[in-house]
C-alpha positions as CSV (number, residue, x, y, z in Angstrom):
1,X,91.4,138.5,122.0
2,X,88.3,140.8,123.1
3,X,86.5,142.7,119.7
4,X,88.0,146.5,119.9
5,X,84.2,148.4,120.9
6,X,84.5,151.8,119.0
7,X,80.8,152.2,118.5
8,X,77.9,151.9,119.8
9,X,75.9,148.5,119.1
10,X,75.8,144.8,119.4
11,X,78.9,142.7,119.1
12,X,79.2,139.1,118.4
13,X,82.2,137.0,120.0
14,X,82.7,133.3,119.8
15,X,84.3,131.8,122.9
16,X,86.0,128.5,122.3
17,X,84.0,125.7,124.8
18,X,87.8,124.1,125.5
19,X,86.1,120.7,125.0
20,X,88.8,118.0,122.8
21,X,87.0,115.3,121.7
22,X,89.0,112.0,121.9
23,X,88.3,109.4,118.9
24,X,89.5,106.1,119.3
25,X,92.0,104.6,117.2
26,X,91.2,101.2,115.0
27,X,92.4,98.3,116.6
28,X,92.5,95.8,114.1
29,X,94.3,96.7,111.2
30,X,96.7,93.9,110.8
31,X,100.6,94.3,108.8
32,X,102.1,91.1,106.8
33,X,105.4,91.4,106.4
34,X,106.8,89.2,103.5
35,X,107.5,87.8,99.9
36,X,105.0,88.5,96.8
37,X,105.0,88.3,93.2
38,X,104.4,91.8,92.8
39,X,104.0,95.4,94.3
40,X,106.5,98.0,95.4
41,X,109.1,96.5,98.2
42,X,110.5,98.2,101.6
43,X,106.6,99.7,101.3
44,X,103.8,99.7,103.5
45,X,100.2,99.2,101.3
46,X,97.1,99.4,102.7
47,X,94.3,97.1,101.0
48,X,91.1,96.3,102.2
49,X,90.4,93.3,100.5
50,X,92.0,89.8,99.3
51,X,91.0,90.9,95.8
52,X,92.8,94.8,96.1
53,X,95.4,92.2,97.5
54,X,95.2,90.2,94.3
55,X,95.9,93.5,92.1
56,X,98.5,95.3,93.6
57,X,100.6,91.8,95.0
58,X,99.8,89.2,92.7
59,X,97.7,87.2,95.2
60,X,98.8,83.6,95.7
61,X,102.1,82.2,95.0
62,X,104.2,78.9,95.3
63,X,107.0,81.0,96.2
64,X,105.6,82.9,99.3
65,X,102.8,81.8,102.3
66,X,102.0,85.2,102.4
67,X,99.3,85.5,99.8
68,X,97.4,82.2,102.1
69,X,97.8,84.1,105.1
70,X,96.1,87.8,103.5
71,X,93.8,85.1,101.8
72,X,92.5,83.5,105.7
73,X,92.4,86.7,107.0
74,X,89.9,88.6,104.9
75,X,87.9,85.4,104.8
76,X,87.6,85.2,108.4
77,X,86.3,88.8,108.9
78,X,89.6,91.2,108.4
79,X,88.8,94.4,106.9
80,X,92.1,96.2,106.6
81,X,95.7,94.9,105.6
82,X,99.1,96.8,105.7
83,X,101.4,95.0,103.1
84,X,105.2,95.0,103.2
85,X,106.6,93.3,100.3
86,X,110.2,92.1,101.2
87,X,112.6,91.5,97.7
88,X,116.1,90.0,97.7
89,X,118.4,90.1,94.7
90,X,120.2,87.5,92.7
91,X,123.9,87.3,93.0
92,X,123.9,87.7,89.2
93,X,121.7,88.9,86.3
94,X,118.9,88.3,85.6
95,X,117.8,92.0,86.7
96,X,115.4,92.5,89.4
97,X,113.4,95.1,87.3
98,X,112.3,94.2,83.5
99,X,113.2,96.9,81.0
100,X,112.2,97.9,77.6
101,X,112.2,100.0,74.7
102,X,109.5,102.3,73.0
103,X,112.1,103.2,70.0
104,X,114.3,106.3,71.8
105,X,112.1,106.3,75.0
106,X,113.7,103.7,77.7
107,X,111.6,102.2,80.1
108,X,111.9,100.2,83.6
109,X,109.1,98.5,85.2
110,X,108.4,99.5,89.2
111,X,108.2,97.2,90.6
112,X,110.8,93.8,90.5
113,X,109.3,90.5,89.7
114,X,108.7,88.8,86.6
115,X,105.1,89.7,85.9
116,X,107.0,93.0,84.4
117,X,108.1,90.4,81.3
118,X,104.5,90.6,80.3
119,X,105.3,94.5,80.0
120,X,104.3,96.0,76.3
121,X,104.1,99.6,75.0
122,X,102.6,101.3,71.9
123,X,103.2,105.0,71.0
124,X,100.6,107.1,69.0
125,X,100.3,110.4,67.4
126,X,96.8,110.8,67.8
127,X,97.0,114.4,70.1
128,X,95.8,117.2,70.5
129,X,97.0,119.8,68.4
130,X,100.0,121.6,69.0
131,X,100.4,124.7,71.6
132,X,102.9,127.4,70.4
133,X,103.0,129.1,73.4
134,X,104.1,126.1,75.0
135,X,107.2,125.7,72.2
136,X,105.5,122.7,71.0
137,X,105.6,121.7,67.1
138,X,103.3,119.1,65.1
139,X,106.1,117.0,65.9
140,X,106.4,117.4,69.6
141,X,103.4,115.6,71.1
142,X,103.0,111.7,71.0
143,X,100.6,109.1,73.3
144,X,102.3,106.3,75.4
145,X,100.5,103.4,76.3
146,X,101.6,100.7,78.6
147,X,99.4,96.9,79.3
148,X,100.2,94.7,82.0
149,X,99.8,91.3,80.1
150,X,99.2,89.8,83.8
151,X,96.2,92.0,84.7
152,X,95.3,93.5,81.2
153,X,95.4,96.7,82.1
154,X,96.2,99.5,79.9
155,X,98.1,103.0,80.9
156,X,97.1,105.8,78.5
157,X,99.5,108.8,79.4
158,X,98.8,111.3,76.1
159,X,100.0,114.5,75.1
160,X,103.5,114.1,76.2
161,X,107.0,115.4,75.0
162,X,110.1,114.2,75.4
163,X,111.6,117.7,75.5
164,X,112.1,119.8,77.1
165,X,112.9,118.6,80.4
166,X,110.4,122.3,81.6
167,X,107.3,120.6,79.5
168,X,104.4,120.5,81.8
169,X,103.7,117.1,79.8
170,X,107.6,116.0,80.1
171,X,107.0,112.6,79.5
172,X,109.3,111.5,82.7
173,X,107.1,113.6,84.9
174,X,103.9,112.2,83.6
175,X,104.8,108.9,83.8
176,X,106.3,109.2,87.1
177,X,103.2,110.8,88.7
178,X,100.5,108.7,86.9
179,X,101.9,105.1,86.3
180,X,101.9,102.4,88.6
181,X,103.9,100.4,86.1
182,X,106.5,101.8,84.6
183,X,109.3,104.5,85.0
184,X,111.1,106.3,81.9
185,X,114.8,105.4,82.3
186,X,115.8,107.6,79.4
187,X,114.7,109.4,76.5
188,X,115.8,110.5,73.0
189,X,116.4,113.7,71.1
190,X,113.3,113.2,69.1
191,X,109.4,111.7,69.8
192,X,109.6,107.9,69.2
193,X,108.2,106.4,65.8
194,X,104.4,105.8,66.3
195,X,103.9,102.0,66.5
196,X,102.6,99.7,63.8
197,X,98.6,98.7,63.1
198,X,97.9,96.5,60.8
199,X,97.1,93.1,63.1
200,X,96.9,89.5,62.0
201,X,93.5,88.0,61.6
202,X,92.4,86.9,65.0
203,X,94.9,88.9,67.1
204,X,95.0,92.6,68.8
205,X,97.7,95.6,68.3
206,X,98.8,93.9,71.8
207,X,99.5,90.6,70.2
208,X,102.9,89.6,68.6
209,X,101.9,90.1,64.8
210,X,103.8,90.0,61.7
211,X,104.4,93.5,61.3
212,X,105.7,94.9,64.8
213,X,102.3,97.0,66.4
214,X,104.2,96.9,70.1
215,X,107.3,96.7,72.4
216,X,107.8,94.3,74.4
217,X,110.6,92.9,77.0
218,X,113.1,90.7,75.3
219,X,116.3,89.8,75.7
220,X,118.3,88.4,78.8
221,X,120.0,91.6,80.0
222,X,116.2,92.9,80.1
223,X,114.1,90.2,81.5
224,X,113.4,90.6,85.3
225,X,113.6,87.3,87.4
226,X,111.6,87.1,90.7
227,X,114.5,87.0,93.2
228,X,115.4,84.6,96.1
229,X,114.0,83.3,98.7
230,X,113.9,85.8,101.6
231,X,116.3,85.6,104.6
232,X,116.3,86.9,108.6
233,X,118.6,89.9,106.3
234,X,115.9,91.3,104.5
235,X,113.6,91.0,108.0
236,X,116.6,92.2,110.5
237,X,119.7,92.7,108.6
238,X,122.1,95.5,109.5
239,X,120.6,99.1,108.6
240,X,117.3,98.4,107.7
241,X,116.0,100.0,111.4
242,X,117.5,103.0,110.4
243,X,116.8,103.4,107.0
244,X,113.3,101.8,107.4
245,X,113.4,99.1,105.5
246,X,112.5,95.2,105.8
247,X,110.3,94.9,109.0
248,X,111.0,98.3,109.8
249,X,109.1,99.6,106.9
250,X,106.2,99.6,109.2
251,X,108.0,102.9,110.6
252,X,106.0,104.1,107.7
253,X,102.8,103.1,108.7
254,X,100.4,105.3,110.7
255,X,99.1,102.5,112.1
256,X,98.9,99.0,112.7
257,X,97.3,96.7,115.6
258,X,98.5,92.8,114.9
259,X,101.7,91.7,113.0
260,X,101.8,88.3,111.4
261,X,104.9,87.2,109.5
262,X,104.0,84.4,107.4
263,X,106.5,81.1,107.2
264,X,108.7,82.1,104.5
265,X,112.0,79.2,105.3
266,X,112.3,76.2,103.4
267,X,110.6,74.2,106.8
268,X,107.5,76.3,106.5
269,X,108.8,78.7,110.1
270,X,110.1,81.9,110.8
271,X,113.6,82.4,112.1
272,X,113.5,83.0,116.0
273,X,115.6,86.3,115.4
274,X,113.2,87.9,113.1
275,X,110.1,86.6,115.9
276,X,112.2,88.4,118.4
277,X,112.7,91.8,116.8
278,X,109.6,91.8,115.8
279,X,108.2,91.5,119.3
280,X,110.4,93.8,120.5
281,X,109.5,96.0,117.5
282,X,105.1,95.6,118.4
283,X,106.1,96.3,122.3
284,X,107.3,99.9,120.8
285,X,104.4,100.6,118.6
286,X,101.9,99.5,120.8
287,X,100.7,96.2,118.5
288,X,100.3,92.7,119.2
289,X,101.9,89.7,117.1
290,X,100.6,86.5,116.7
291,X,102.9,83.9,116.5
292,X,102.7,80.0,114.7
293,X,103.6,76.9,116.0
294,X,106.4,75.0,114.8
295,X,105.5,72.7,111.6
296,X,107.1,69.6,113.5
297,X,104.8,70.5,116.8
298,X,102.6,67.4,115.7
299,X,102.0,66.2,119.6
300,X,100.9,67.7,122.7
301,X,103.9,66.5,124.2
302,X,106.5,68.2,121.4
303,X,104.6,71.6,122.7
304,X,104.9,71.0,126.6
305,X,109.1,70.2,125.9
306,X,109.0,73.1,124.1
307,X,107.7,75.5,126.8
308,X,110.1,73.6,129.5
309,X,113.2,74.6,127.6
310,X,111.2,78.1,127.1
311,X,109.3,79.6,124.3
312,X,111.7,82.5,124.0
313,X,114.4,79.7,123.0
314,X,112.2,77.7,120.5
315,X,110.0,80.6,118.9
316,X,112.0,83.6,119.5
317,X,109.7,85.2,122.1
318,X,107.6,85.1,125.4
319,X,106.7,88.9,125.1
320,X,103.2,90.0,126.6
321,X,102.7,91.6,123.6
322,X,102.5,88.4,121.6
323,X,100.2,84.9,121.6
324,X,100.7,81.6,120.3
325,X,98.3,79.4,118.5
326,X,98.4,76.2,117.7
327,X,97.9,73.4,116.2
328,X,98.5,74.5,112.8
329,X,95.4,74.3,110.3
330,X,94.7,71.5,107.3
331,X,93.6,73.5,104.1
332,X,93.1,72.7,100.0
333,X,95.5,74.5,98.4
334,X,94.1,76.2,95.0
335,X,97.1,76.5,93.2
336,X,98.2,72.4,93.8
337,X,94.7,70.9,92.3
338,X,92.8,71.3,96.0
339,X,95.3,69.1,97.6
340,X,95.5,69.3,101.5
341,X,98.3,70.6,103.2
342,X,99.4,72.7,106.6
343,X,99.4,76.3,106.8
344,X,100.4,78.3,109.5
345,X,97.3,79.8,111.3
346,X,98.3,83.5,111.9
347,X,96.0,85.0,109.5
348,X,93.1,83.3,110.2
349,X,93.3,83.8,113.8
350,X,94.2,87.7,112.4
351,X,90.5,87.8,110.7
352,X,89.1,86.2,114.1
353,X,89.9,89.1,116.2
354,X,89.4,91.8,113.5
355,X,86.0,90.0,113.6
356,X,85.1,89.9,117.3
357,X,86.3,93.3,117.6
358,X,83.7,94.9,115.0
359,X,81.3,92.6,116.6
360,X,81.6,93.3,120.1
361,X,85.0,95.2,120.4
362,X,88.4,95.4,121.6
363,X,87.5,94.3,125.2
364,X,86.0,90.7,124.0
365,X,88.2,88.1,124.3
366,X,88.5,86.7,120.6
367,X,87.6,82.6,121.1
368,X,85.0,81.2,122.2
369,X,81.6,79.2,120.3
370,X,81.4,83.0,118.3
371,X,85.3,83.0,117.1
372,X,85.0,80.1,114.4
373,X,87.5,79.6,111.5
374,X,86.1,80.4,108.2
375,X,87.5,77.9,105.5
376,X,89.2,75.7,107.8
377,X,88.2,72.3,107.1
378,X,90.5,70.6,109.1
379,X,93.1,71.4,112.1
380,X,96.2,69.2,111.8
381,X,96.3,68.0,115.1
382,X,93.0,67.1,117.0
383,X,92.8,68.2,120.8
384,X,90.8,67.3,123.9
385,X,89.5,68.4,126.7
386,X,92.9,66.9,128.3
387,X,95.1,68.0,125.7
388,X,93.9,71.7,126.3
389,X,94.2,71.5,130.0
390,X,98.2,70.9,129.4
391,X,98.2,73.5,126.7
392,X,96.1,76.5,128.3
393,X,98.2,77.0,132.0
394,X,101.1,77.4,129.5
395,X,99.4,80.2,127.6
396,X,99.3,78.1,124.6
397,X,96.0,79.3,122.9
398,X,94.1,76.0,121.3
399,X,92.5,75.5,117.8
400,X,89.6,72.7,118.3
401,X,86.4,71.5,116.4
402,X,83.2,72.1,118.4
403,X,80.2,69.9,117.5
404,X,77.7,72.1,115.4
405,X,80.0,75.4,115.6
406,X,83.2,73.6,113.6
407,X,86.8,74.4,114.1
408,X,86.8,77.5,116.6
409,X,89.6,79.6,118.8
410,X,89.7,78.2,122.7
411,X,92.6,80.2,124.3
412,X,92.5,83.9,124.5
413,X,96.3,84.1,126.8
414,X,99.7,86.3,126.2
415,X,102.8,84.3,126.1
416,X,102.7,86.2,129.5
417,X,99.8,83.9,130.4
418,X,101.7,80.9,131.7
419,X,99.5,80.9,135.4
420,X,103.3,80.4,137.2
421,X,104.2,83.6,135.9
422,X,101.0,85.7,137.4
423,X,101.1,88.6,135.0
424,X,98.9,91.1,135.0
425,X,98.8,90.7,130.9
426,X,97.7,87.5,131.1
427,X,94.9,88.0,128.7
428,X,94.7,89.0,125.0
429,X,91.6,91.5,125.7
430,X,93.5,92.9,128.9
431,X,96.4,93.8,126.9
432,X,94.4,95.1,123.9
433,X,92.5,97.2,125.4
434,X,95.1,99.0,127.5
435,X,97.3,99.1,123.6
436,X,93.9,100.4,122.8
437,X,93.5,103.1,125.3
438,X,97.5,104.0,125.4
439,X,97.3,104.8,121.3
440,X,93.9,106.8,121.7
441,X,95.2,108.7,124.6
442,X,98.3,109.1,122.9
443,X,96.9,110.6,119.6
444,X,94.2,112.5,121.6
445,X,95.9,114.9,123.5
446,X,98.4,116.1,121.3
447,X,96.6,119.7,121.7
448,X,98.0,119.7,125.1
449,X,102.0,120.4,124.1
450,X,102.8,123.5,125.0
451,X,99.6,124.7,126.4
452,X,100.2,126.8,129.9
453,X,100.4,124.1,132.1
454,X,97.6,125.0,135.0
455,X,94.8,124.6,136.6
456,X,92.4,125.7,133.2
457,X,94.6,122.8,131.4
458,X,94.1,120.0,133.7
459,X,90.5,120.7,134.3
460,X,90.6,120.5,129.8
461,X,92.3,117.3,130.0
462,X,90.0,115.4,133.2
463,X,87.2,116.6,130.8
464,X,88.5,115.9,127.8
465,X,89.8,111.7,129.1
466,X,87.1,111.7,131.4
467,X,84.3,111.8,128.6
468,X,86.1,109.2,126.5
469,X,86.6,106.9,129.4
470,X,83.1,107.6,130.0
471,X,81.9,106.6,126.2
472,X,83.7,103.3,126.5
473,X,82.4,102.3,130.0
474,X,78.7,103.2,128.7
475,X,80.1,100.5,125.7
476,X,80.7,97.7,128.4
477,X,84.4,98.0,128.2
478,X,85.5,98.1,132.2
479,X,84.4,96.1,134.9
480,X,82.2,98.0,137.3
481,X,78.1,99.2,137.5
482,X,79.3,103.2,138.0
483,X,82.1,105.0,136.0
484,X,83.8,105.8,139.6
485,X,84.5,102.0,139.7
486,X,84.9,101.4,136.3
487,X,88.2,104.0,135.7
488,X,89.5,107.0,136.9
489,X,91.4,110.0,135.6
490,X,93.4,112.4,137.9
491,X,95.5,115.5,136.7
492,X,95.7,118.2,139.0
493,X,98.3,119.6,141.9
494,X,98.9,115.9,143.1
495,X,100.0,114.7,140.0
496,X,101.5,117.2,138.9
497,X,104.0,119.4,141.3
498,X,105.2,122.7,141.3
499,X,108.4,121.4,140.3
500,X,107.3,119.1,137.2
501,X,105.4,122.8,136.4
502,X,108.9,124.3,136.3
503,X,110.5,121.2,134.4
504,X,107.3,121.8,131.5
505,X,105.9,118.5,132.7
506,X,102.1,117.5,133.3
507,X,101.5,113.9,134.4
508,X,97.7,112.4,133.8
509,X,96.9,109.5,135.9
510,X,94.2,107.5,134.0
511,X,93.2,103.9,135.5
512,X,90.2,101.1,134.7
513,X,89.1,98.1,135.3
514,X,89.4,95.6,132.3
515,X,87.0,93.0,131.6
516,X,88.7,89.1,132.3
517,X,87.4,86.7,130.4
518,X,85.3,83.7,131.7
519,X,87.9,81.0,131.4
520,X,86.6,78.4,133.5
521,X,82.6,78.4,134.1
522,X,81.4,76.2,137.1
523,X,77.8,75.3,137.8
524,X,77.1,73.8,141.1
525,X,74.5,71.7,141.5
526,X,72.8,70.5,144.7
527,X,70.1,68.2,145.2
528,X,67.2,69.0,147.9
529,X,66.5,67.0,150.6
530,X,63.0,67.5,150.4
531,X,59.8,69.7,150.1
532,X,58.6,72.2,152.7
533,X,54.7,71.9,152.4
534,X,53.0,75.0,150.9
């Protein structure tokens, strides 16, 4: 609105410029959906490392590939990891939770698994002193302290009550909002007794000593177990879309650009109904999934059968917004004495792109001499330059060793890639970088809703996609030596008719040119005739 001029003198108005600046998204942030020792189920966590991995999930585990897959990704240039921790029940105690007592104050851990066995507690009165206006007495006010005996770390939640319930330090409400261990379950009339502290020679107030100076988990109806082995249920199973659970967790999740679902069966795969959903499932948020070969794909000729009877039949999918890798890869495993054994390749492959894409960006095809595997000693199957030439015009993406540059990623196809099928998204960079521009679009002109839908709009909106198209093609992201062959961004009367006005709809028309990679190189050589004299 103008400034109301009642006087005479100078007035100062800022007029808004109507420029939006559009930010791209990240495009590598990479969700593993599976079993862990630890952490908080049904739950997307970020980490950005394997050892913020280590702390909040337990790192690796017999039970679960998972922690291997996290584990290859980081190492081969990841930077950031969404988590989902699937959990399934016993039929029968044990409980999924461990619980114990602190005298009158009940408490639960918060996470299921069996590192909350190691749970202990200690209570001190060793406080502040007492507030009257508060309604506190010198006996209201006790400290509670909680150690993981997994991690060694200790909780220190002091100055608490256990009534009443409108205490600013209600003990439930401070352990709720500060601990990442436990959860109070119940609590008495009265503060519990303050623990014991005389210790044993050699031992701690966290130590088992011969006067009681903790609380610990004991006893069979308390002691948590670690659950079964997952199932497609706790992926797919009926109501988890709609109440966001198992693979649909990721519904809480701003964001996430690759999905890899580690081998969690018995025969070291992934049921072909959890690979489907969860194609279908990265198709609808705009993310790619990268899928393993099967463990008993030990031959060329076990992969080409495969693809004849159709990958959607063996593997669950053919989507464009997923790629296959194989062969599978030949790693020590730490927690059996260094011994060698297969793992799937997922994660690895994971690290490769969130590597090539900090590197060079979205637009580079992620394989080549640059995209080596980091800690891959070994693939399990060996391939030529035959082998690959069955393997790549079936969009099968190969694993090889290259002399001096080691084991490396040669295929950069869609399970769309298949040259009989001619798709447009027969590339991993093509499709990438139009997932990358349809999420940066998407989040960047959010302004527009609602906005009078006119000429001033659409000129906002050419400026505002037109400059970010812009930045990109100055980046090397499009094909073309000028931004008018490079991409294009129409919104005006064309595109948008008087009668989608009337309907409150504005269509923006944005197009490029996406960088193919250099599959096949040719050099032809010729050899002269002769010399022309000087």
């Amino acid at each position: 609105m103008p400034l109301q001029l009642d006087h005479p003198g100078v007035y100062i108005e800022e007029i808004p410029s109507g420029v939006r600046t559009i930010t791209g998204v990240a495009t590598s942030v990479t969700a593993f959906v599976g079993r862990a020792q630890r952490g908080r189920t049904d739950t997307p966590v970020v980490v950005t490392s394997f050892a913020d991995f280590e702390r909040r999930f337990g790192g690796l585990w017999p039970l679960s590939r998972l922690g291997f897959s996290v584990r290859d990704f980081f190492l081969n240039g990841g930077s950031q990891a969404v988590i989902v921790r699937l959990f399934k029940n016993e039929a029968a105690p044990p409980p999924p939770t461990a619980k114990l007592a602190v005298g009158t104050l009940n408490l639960e851990a918060t996470e299921p698994g069996t590192w909350g066995n190691s749970l202990r507690a200690r209570v001190d009165y060793d406080t502040r002193p007492p507030d009257a206006t508060l309604g506190e007495t010198p006996t209201s006010l006790f400290n509670l302290f909680v150690r993981d005996g997994t991690t060694g770390i200790v909780e220190e939640h002091r100055n608490v009550v256990v009534a009443p319930a409108t205490h600013p330090r209600f003990v439930t409400n401070v352990v709720k909002n500060n601990s990442r261990l436990v959860a109070v379950t119940s609590v008495g009339a009265n503060r519990p007794a303050a623990s014991g502290t005389t210790v044993d020679a050699g031992k701690t107030v966290w130590d088992d000593n011969a006067a009681a100076t903790n609380s610990k988990v004991s006893g069979a109806a308390n002691t948590a177990s670690d659950g079964l082995a997952i199932t497609d249920a706790e992926f797919t199973g009926a109501g988890l879309e709609a109440a966001k659970k198992g693979l649909y967790s990721l519904e809480n999740a701003d964001l996430f650009n690759l999905l890899v679902i580690p081998p969690y069966k018995s025969d070291d795969t992934v049921d072909t109904g959890v690979v489907t959903a969860a194609a279908a499932y990265c198709q609808k948020r705009r993310a790619m999934l990268l899928v393993d070969p099967l463990p008993t794909w030990d031959d060329v000729s076990k992969v080409t059968t495969a693809f004849a009877g159709g990958f959607d039949t063996a593997l669950g999918t053919n989507s464009l917004n997923a790629a296959l890798f194989f062969p599978r890869l030949l790693q020590p495993n730490p927690l059996k004495d260094n011994q060698v054994e297969s793992f799937a390749p997922s994660g690895a492959v994971a690290g490769v792109m969130a590597r090539t894409d900090s590197q060079r960006g979205v637009w580079k095809a992620p394989a080549g001499l640059d995209a080596t595997l980091t800690g891959v000693p070994q693939l399990e199957v060996p391939l030529t330059d035959g082998d690959i030439g069955q393997l790549n015009p079936i969009a099968v993406n190969c694993l090889r060793a290259m002399p001096a540059a080691g084991r490396v990623v040669w295929g950069a196809r869609t399970m769309q890639g298949a040259d009989r099928l001619a798709s447009e998204w027969k590339y991993i960079p093509v499709r990438r970088t139009a997932l990358f521009l349809e999420e940066s679009l998407y989040r960047g002109t959010q302004w527009v809703v609602f906005e009078p839908n006119d000429e001033p709009l659409w000129a906002q909106i050419r400026l505002s996609v037109g400059t970010f198209m812009n930045n990109l093609f100055r980046l090397g992201a499009f094909q073309g030596t000028t931004p008018r062959e490079a991409y294009f961004v129409k919104c005006d009367k064309e595109t948008t008719t008087q009668a989608d006005i009337d309907l409150g709809i504005v269509y923006i028309y944005v197009g490029f040119a996406p960088l193919k990679p250099a599959e096949f190189v040719v050099i032809r050589l010729q050899q002269l005739a002769g010399q022309s004299a000087a």
